[in-house]
C-alpha positions in Angstrom: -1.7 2.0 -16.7 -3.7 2.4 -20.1 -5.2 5.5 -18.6 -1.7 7.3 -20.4 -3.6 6.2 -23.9 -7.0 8.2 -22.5 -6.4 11.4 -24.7 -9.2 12.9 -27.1 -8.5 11.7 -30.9 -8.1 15.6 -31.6 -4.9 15.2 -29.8 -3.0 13.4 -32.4 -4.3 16.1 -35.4 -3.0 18.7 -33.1 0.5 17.8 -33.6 0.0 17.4 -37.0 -2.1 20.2 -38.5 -1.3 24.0 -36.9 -5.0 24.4 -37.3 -6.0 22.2 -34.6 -6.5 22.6 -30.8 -5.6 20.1 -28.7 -4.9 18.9 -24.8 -1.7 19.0 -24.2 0.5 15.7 -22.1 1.2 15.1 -18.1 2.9 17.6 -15.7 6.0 17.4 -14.1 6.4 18.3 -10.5 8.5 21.2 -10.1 8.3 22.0 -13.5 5.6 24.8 -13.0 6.8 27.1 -15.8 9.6 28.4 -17.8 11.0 30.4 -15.7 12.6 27.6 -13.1 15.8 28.4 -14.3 17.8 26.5 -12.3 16.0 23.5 -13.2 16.2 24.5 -17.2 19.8 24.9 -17.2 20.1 20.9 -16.2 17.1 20.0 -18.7 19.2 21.9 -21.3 22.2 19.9 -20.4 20.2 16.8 -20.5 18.6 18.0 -24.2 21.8 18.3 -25.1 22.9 15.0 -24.1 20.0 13.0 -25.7 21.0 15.5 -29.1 24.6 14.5 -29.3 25.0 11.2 -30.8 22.9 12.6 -33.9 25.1 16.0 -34.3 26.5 14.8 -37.7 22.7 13.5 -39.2 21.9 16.8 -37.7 24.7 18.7 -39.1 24.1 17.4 -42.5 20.6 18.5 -42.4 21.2 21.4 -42.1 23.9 21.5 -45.0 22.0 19.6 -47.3 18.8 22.2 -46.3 21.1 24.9 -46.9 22.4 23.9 -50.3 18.8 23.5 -50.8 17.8 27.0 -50.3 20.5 28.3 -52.2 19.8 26.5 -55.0 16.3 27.8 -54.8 17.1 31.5 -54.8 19.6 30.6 -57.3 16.2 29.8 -59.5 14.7 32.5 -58.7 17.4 34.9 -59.7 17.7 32.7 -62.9 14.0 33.2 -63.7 14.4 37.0 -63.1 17.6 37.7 -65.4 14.7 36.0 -68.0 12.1 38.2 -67.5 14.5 41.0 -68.0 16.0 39.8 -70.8 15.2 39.9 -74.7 15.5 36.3 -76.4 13.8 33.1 -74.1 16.0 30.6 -72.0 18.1 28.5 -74.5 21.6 26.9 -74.0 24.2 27.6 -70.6 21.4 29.1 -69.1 18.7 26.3 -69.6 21.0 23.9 -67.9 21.9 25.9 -65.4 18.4 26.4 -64.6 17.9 22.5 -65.5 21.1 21.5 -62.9 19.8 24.1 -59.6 16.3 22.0 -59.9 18.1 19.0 -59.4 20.2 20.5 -56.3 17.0 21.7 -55.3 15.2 18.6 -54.9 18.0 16.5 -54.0 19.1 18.8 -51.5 15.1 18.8 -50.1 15.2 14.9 -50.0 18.5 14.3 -48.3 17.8 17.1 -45.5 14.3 15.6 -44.9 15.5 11.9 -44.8 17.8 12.6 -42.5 15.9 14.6 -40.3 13.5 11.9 -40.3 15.8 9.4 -39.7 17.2 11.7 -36.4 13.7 11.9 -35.6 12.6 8.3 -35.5 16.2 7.1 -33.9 16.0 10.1 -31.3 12.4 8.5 -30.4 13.5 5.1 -30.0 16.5 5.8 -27.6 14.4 8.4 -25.7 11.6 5.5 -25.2 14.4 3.0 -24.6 16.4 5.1 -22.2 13.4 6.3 -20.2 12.8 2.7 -19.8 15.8 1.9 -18.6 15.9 4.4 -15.9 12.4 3.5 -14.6 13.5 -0.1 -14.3 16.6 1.0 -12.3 15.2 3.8 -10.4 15.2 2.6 -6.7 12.0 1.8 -5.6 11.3 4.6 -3.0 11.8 7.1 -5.9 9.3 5.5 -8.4 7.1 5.3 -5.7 7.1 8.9 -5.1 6.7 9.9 -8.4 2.8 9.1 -9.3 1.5 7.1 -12.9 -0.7 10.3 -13.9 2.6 12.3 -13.9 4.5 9.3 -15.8 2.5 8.1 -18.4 2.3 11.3 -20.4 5.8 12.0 -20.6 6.3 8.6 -21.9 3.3 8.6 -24.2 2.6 12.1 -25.5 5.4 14.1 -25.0 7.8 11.4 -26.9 5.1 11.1 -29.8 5.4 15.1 -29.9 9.0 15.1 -30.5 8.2 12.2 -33.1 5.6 14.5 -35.0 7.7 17.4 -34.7 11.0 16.1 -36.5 8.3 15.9 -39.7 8.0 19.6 -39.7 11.2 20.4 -38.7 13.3 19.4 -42.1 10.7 22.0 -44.4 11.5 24.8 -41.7 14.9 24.6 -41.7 14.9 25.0 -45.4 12.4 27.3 -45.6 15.0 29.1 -42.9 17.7 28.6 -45.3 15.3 30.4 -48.4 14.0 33.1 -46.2 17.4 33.9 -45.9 19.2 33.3 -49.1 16.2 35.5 -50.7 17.1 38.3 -48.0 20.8 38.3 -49.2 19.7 38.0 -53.2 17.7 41.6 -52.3 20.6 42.8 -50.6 22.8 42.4 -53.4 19.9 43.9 -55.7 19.9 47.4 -53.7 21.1 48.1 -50.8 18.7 51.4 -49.9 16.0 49.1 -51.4 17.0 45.9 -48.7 17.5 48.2 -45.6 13.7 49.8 -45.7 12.7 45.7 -46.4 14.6 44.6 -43.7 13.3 47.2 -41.1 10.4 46.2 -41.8 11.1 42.3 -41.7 12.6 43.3 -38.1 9.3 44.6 -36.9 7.6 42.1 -38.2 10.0 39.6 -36.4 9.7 40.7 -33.4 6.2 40.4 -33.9 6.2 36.9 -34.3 8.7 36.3 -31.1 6.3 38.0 -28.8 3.6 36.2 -29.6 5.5 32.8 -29.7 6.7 33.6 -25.7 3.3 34.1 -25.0 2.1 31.0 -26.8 4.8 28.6 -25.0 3.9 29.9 -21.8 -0.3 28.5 -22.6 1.0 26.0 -23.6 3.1 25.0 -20.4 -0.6 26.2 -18.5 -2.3 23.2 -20.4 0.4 21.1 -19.7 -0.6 21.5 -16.1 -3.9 21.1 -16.6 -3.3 18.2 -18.4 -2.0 16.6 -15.4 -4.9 16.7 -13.5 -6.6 15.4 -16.2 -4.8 12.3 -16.3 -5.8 11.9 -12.6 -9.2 12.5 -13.0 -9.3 9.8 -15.5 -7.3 7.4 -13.6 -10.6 8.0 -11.2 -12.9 7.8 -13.4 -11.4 4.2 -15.1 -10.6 2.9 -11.2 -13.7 4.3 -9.3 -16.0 3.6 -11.8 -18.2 0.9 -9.6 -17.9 3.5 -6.7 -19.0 6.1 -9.0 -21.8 4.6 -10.1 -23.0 4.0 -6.7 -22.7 7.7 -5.5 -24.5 10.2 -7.7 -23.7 13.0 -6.1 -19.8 12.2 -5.8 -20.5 10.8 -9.9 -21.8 14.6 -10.6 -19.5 16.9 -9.2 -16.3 14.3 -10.4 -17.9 14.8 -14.1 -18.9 18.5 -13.5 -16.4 19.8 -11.4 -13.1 18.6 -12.4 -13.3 16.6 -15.4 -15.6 19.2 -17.7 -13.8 22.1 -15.6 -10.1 20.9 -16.5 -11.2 20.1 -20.1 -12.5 23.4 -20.5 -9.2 25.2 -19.3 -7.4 23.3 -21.3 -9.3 24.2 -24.3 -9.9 27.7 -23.3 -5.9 28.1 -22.8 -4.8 26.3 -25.7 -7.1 28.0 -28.1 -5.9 31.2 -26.8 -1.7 29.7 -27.5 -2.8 28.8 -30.9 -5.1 31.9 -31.7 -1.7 34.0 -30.9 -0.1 31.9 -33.6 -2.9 32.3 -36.1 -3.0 36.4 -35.4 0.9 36.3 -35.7 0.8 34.4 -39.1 -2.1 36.5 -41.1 -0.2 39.7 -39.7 2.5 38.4 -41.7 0.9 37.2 -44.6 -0.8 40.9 -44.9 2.6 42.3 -44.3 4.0 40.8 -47.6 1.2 42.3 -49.5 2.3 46.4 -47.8 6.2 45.5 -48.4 5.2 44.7 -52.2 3.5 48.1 -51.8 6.1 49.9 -50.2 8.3 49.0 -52.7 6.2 50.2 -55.7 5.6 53.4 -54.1 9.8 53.5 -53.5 9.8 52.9 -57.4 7.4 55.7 -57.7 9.3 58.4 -56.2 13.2 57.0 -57.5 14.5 55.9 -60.6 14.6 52.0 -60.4 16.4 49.5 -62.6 13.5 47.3 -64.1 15.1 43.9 -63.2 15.5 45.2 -59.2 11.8 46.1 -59.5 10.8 42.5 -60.4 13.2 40.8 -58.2 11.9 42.7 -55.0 8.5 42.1 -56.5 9.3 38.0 -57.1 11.3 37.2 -54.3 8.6 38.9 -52.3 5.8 36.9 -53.6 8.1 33.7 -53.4 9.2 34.2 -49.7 5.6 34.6 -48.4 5.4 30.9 -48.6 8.3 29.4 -46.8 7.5 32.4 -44.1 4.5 31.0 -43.7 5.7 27.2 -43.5 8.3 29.0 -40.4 5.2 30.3 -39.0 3.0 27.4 -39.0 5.8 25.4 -37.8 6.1 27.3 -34.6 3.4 25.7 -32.7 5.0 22.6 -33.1 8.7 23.6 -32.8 7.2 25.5 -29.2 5.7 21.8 -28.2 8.5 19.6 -28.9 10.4 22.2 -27.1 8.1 21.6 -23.8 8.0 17.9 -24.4 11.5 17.9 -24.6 11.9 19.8 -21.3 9.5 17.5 -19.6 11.4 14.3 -21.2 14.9 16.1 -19.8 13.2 16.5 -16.4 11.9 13.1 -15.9 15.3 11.6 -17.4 17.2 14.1 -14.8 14.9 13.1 -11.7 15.8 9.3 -12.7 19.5 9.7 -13.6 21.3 8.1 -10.4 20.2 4.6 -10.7 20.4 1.7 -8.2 23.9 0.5 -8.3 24.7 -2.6 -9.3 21.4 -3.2 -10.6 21.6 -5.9 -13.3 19.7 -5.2 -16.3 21.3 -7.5 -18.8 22.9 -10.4 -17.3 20.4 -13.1 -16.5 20.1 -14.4 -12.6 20.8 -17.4 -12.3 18.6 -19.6 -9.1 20.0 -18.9 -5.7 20.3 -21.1 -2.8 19.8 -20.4 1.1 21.2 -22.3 3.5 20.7 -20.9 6.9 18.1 -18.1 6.2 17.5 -14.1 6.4 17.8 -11.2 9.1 18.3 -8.0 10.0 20.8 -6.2 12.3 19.8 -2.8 14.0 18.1 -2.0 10.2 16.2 1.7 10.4 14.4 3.6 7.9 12.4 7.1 7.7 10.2 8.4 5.1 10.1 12.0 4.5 7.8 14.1 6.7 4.4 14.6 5.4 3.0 18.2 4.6 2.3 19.2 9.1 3.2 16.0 10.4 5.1 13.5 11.7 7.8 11.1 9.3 7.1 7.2 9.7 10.1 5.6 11.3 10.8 2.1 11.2 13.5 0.2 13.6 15.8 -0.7 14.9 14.7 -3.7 13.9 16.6 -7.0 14.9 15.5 -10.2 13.1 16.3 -13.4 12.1 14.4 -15.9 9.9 15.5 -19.7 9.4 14.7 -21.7 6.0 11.6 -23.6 6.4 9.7 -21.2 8.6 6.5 -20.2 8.5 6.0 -17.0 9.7 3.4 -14.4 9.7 4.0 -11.0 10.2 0.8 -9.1 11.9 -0.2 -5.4 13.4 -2.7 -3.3 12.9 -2.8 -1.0 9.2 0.4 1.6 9.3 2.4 0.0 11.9 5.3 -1.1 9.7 4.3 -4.9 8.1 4.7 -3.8 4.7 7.7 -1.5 5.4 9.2 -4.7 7.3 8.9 -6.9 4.0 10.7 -4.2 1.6 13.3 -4.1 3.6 13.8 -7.8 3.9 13.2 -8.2 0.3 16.0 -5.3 -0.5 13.5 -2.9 -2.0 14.8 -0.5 0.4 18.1 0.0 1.1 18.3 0.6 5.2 19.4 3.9 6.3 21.2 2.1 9.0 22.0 -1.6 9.9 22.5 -4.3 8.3 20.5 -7.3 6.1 21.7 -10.4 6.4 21.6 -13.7 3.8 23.4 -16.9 5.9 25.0 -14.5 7.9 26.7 -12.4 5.8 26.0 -9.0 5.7 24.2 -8.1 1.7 26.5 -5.1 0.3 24.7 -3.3 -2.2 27.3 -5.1 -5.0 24.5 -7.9 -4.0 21.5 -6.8 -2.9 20.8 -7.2 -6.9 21.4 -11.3 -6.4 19.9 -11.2 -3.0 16.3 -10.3 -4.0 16.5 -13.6 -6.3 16.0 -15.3 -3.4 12.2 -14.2 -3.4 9.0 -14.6 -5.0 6.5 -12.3 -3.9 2.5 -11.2 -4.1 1.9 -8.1 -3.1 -1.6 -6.8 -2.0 -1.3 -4.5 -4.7 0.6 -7.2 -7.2 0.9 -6.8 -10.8 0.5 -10.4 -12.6 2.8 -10.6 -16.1 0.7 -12.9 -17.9 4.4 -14.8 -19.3 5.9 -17.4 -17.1 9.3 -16.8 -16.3 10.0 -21.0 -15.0 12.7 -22.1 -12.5 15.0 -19.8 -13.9 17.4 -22.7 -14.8 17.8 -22.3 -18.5 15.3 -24.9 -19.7 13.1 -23.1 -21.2 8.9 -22.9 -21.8 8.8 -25.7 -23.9 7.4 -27.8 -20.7 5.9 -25.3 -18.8 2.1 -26.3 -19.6 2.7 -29.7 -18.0 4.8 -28.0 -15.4 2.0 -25.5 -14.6 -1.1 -27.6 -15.5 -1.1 -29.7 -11.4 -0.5 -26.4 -9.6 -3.9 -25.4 -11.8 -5.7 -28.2 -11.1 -5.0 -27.8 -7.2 -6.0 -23.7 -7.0 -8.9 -24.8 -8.6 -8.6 -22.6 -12.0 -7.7 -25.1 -14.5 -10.9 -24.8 -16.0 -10.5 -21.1 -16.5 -6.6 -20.8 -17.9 -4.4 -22.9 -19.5 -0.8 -22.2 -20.6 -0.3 -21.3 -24.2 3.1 -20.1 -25.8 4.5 -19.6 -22.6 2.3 -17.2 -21.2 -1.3 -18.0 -19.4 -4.2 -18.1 -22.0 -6.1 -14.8 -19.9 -5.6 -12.8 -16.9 -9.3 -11.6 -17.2 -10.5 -12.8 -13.7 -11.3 -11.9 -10.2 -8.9 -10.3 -8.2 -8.9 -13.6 -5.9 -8.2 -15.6 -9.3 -5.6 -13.6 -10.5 -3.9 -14.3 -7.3 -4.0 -18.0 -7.5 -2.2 -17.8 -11.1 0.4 -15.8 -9.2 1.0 -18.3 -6.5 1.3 -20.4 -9.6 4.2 -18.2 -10.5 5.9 -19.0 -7.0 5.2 -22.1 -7.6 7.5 -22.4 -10.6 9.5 -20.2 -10.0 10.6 -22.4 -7.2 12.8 -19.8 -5.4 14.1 -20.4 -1.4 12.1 -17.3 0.0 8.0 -17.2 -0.3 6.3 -13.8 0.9 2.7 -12.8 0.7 1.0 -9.4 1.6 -2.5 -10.3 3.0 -3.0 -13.4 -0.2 -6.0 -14.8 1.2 -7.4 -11.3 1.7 -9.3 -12.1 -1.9 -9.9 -15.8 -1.5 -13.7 -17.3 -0.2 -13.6 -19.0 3.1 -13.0 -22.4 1.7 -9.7 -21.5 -0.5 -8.4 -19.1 2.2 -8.7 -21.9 4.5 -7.0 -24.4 2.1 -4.7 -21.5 1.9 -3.5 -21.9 5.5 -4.4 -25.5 6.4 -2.6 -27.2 3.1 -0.8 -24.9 0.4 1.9 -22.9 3.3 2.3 -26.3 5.2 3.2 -27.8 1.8 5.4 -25.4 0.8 7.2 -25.4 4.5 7.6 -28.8 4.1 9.4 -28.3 1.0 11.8 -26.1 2.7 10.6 -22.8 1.8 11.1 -19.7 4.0 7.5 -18.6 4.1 7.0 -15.0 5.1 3.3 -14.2 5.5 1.5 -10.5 6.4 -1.9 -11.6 7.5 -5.2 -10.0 9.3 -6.7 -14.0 9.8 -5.8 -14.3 13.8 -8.2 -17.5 13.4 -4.8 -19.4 11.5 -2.5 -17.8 13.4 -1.8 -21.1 15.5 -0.4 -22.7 12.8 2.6 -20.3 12.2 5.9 -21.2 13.5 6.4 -17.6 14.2 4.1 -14.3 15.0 5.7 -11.2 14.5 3.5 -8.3 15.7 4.8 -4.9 14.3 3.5 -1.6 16.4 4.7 1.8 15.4 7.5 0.6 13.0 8.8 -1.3 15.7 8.5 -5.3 16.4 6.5 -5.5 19.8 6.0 -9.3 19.8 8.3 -12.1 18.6 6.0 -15.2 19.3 7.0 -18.7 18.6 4.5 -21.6 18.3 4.8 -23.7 21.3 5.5 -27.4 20.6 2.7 -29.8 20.6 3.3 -31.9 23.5 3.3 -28.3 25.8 0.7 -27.3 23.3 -1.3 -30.1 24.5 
């Protein structure tokens, strides 16, 4: 998961300065380019959404940005009734001059503060809301959509929109006194303003060219940037493999990494390039308009104080053109991070109902135990094969059972134990807690019943307790025997709640999360091949001592397990074959057994 933080320190200048090139974040699936309108015009909905609660910070922005630029033409049309003037700047005039300052700069401050303020607040409910939806997105979906693609939208694409809102304040007034400057030489001379503005026009469309063209680099990198990302998360998670294999080592550094890094500078300079051509064109434009309109005074009579309004508005406006123009990079990113953020929120936005993010579970009790009832499920069909079907599949597991679930890789195990645990919802049939059927109102309070370790767990280094309200004031004692007995107490201790490292073994991680079940104390025990990690001696303390302790307790234990040499002391084998159960073994009693 830190492979989202993998991006070259270049990256974060890029958003920043217009004179930097830089990667660009993660792909989206589906989101190949611009043109996928029928998938923009839901991302612009969802923009939209996301936009709304700030339309009055927005709105006032704007209207502050706009007095703003008034106020700053106002200036400049103060200044040139000066220059054209006899006598200097004394009296009404100096504090009229004196009072559009003020507007000026209080105008600048109030549309930048709260374009910040949208910016920052915009950030944290994008960051908060994508989130949310990941943590109720049904399982199946999150596991379709891959970390590479996810991290960067939550990473770089929301720290793009972050570093955009800087520069989008000073381009909406330099909008608002590009504009107000246009209107001043309008009411100056008319002629004199339609020759300007034909001119402006050209150049305009200029500029929109190449910013189409940029965007659509930039959407290339994004791409790239996505393999990228998975070529790191290689790198970071095959690095002992790597390092075994040179040849394999080679071709990952020469062949994709250096090749993707390459295309993504080669197309990004190329986006930003466009820019830089587009921006000196018009900063050597200004130059030929202050031309043109000295050779238009040349040939017609014109009024002095036009002459040096043209001639200072001109000069003035080059600059917040070119603050418009070096904005566009950034305006054309945030636009593409945006549309990735939309996408991602869009692909998340049906939750799992009556998923409960708020309310704290409380512990739940089992009487009789868990089953299923004719329960099917079917993945999609891969790419020129077959899909994977699982069921019917009729079950029933009784508290303080032991039993193991076996089969050979791909037959179902793991499929099985998602079901049972909820993860899934079944297609058809029916899970059952005591009996009674779990309606999705509460599968949510169901899966309380559980506590789990995958084969591909995650370990949260916090200890989350019984779940009984008490607190972590007495979880080091709490914790300290289960320690002492997986034989890691001399590793990790309990400190603030939270175990003092996680920086073990893979086997020693998983004792501290059988620590976790431990107390956590929940009905329903299930582990996905636990003792896969351990050495002999633990794996066989594993099966001789710690499940027979726990199924004396009265734990349902639910067990998916490769060692046929313990499979004796199960209460129950359950032998899955082709997503369906082919065996349903009990443990025959020991007077028979003997």
């Amino acid at each position: 998961m830190n492979i989202g933080r993998a991006r070259s320190s270049m990256q974060g200048t890029a958003s920043r300065r217009m004179n930097a090139i830089a990667p660009m974040g993660g792909k989206i699936p589906c989101m190949t380019s611009p043109s996928a309108t029928g998938a923009g015009s839901g991302n612009r909905a969802e923009v939209a959404r996301l936009l709304k609660p700030f339309y009055p910070w927005i709105l006032l922005s704007i209207v502050t940005g706009v007095f703003a630029g008034v106020a700053t033409v106002a200036l400049l049309r103060t200044i040139n009734q000066v220059l054209n003037q006899q006598g200097s700047m004394a009296g009404g005039l100096l504090l009229t001059f004196i009072g559009l300052c003020l507007v000026a700069l209080f105008g600048r401050m109030a549309s930048d503060i709260s374009t910040n303020f949208v910016g920052q607040k915009l950030v944290a409910q994008v960051r908060k809301s994508l989130a949310q939806k990941i943590l109720s997105a049904p399982i199946d979906a999150l596991e379709r959509y891959r970390t590479h693609r996810l991290m960067p939208v939550l990473s770089q694409d929301v720290d793009m929109i972050s570093d955009a809102a800087f520069v989008l304040s000073t381009a909406l007034i330099a909008v608002a006194v590009a504009l107000g400057c246009l209107a001043y030489l309008a009411w100056l001379s008319l002629p004199l303003f339609c020759l300007l503005f034909v001119a402006l026009v050209l150049g305009a469309t200029f500029q929109t060219v190449a910013q189409t063209r940029a965007e659509v680099g930039f959407w290339k990198a994004r791409e790239h940037e996505d393999q990228l990302h998975k070529a790191y998360q290689a790198i970071s998670e095959g690095a002992k493999e790597l390092r075994m294999h040179r040849d394999r080592r080679t071709r990952m550094f020469g062949g994709q990494i250096e090749r993707i890094v390459d295309s993504i500078r080669s197309v990004n300079s190329r986006a930003i390039n466009v820019f830089v051509l587009a921006t000196s064109f018009g900063s050597a434009m200004f130059f030929l308009l202050i031309a043109l309109i000295l050779g238009w005074a040349a040939f017609r009579t014109t009024e002095p104080v036009v002459l040096s309004g043209f001639v200072l508005v001109l000069l003035f406006l080059k600059g917040p053109i070119d603050q418009i123009a070096r904005s566009l990079p950034n305006v054309g990113r945030a636009k593409i991070a945006f549309m990735r953020i939309a996408d991602l929120s869009a692909r998340f936005a049906s939750p799992e109902p009556h998923l409960h993010l708020e309310r704290a579970g409380g512990p739940q009790s089992l009487s009789e135990g868990i089953g299923m009832r004719g329960v099917h499920y079917a993945f999609d069909a891969p790419d020129g094969g077959e899909p994977f079907v699982l069921g019917p599949i009729d079950l029933q597991l009784r508290r303080g059972e032991m039993v193991f679930v076996v089969g050979d890789n791909g037959s179902g195990k793991t499929t099985l134990i998602k079901l049972l645990l909820g993860l899934y919802a079944p297609q058809q049939g029916e899970v059952l807690r005591d009996g009674a059927v779990v309606t999705p109102q509460a599968r949510d309070d169901y899966r309380q019943l559980f506590t789990t370790v995958f084969s591909d767990f995650y370990l949260f280094e916090d200890l989350a307790g019984d779940g009984k309200g008490e607190g972590t004031h007495g979880l080091p004692q709490a914790a300290l025997p289960y320690l002492q007995r997986l034989e890691i107490a001399h590793k990790v201790s309990i400190k603030d709640g939270s175990f003092s490292t996680v920086d073990l073994s893979t086997g020693q991680r998983k004792r501290l999360a059988l620590v976790h079940a431990y107390l956590e104390g929940r009905p329903v025990l299930v582990f996905d091949e636990w003792a896969a990690d351990q050495d002999p001696t633990f794996r066989h303390l594993f099966y001789t001592e710690l499940l027979p302790e726990l199924r004396a307790k009265g734990h349902l234990l639910v067990v998916i397990s490769h060692d046929d040499r313990y499979f004796h002391l199960a209460d129950r084998v359950i032998t899955m074959k082709a997503g369906r159960i082919a065996e349903d073994r009990a443990r025959a009693p020991a007077s028979l057994a003997a």
